[in-house]
Every structure is written in structure tokens, then in C-alpha cells.
N, C-alpha and C positions, 0 to 999 in steps of 0.2 A: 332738658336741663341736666340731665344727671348723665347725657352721654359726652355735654360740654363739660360739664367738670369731674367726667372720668379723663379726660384727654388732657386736663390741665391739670392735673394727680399726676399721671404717666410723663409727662413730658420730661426729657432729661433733665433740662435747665431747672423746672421746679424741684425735684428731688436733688438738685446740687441747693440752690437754693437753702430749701427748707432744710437740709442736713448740717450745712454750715454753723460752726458753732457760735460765730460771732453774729450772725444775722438770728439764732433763738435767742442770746442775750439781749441783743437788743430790740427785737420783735416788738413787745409792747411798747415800747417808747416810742417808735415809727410811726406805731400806728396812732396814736395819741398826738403826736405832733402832725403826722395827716389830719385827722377828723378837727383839731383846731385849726391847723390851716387852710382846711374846706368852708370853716365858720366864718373866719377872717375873710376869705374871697366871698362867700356870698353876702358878706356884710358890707365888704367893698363895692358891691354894684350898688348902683341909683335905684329909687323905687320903681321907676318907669319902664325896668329889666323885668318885672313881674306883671307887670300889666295888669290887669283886670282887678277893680276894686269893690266888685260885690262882696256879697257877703261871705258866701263858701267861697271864696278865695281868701279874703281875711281868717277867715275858720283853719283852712287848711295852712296857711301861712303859718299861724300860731302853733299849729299841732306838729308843724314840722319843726319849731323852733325848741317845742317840749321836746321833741325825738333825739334834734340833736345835741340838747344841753343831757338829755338823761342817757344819749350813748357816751359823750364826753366820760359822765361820773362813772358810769362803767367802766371803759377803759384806764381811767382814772385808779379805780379800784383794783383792777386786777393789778397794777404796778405794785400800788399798796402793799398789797395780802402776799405780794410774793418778799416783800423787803426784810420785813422783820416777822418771826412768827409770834402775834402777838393778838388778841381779840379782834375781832371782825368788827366790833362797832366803834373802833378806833379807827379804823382803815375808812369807813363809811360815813366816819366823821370827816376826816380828812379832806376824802374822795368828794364831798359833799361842800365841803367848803372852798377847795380849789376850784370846781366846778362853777359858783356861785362867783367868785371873785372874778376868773373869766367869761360872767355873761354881765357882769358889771362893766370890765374893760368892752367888752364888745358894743354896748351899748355908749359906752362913751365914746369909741371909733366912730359907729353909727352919727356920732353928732359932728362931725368934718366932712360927712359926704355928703354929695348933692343929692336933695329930695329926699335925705332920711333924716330920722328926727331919732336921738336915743334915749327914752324913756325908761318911768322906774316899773310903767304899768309891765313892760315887757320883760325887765331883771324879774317881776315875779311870776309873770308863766313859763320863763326860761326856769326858774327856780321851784314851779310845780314838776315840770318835767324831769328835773332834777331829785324831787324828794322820791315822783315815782319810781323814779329806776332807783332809787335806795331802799324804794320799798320792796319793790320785789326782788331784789339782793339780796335783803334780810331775811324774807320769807323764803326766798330759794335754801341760802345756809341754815335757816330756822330751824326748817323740813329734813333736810338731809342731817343735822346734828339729830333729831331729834330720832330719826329712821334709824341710826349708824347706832345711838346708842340705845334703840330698841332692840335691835339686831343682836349688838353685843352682850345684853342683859338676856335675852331669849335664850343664844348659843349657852350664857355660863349657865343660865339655869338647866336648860338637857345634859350637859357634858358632866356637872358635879350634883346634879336632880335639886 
């Protein structure tokens, strides 16, 4: 794995690419509009495209549905934090409710396709996976605020005793 993505680091094209100033502006929005429009196509297939209706299929179903409403908020978020420098739990608000709103829209798509049905049971496990990735957003910034200004209270106490 890491000698395929030494090769796709080295490659000319990715280093034009990634150096490009107009594609790092708009980098996160790409990709935010990918990962909804990857929602949107697997929301547009029939049920019959997943086949198998045990149970760990249902299981795994749902946990992917957490995965990809709480990658959403992520992505969601990093837009956020970069807009305005303003509190983080403004951004997570935001992040959180854009997030929510489109697994409402998706689930109401869900109900024009054949053999899916868009319920509210599933806006609320799209909407757990959602609160987790906010959760561990919080607790990632939590930690690192918490680190940065231990760090800097540590330093001024050796430098002035």
C-alpha cells in the first residue's frame, strides 16, 4: 500500500495537481460535493442492488449509512473552520445541521425509488452517525486545545520560573 501511494505522491500530474492554487481553494468543496454525490447514487439504486436481507446485512447497511452521514459532517466542517475564525462549536453546529438536513433530503429521494422506502427511523441513525463524528471532532479539538495550552503555560512557567 504505501509503495502504491509513494507512486501516486511522485507522479508528475499529482504534484501539478496538488500544487495548483485553484484546485487547494477549492479542494474541500470537491470533495464534499463528491461524498454527497456518492450518497445521492447509492441512494438512487433499488433495494434489490444490495441483495441479501439478513440481518448483518441490515447491520452493516446502517453502519455504513452512520459512516457516511458522519464523513459528510466532517467534510462539512473542515469548510466551516476554515471560513471565518470563529469558535469550533459554531462550525459543529452548523456542520451538524447541514449534515442532518441532507439525510432528510436523501431520505425523502429515497421515497421516488423503486423498492425503497425513506423513513424517519433512518434520518435518526444517519443522524447518530452524524452526532458521532461531531463527537469526536470535539474531543479531537478538545484535546489538542487543551495540550497546546498546557504546553504554552508549561514553556512560560520555565522561561519566566
Amino acid at each position: 500500500m504505501k509503495k502504491i501511494y509513494q507512486k501516486i505522491k511522485d507522479h508528475p500530474y499529482t504534484k501539478i495537481i496538488l500544487k495548483n492554487k485553484h484546485f487547494q481553494k477549492y479542494e474541500k468543496w470537491v470533495l464534499v460535493i463528491l461524498w454527497a454525490g456518492a450518497i445521492f447514487y447509492l441512494s438512487s439504486q433499488p433495494l434489490a442492488f444490495f441483495a441479501a436481507f439478513d440481518v448483518w446485512s441490515w447491520i452493516i447497511r446502517k453502519l455504513a449509512h452512520m459512516f457516511e452521514f458522519g464523513m459528510l459532517c466532517f467534510l462539512i466542517f473542515r469548510i466551516l473552520k476554515n471560513i471565518e475564525k470563529k469558535h469550533i462549536y459554531w462550525d459543529l453546529f452548523w456542520a451538524i445541521i447541514f449534515t442532518v438536513l441532507y439525510a432528510i433530503s436523501d431520505e425523502y429521494h429515497q421515497s421516488f425509488i423503486s423498492q425503497r422506502v425513506g423513513t424517519y427511523k433512518d434520518v435518526l441513525i444517519d443522524s447518530l452517525g452524524i452526532i458521532l463524528s461531531a463527537w469526536i471532532i470535539y474531543l479531537h479539538y478538545h484535546t489538542h486545545y487543551k495540550i497546546k495550552k498546557f504546553s504554552l503555560k508549561l514553556l512560560k512557567d520555565i522561561i519566566f520560573g
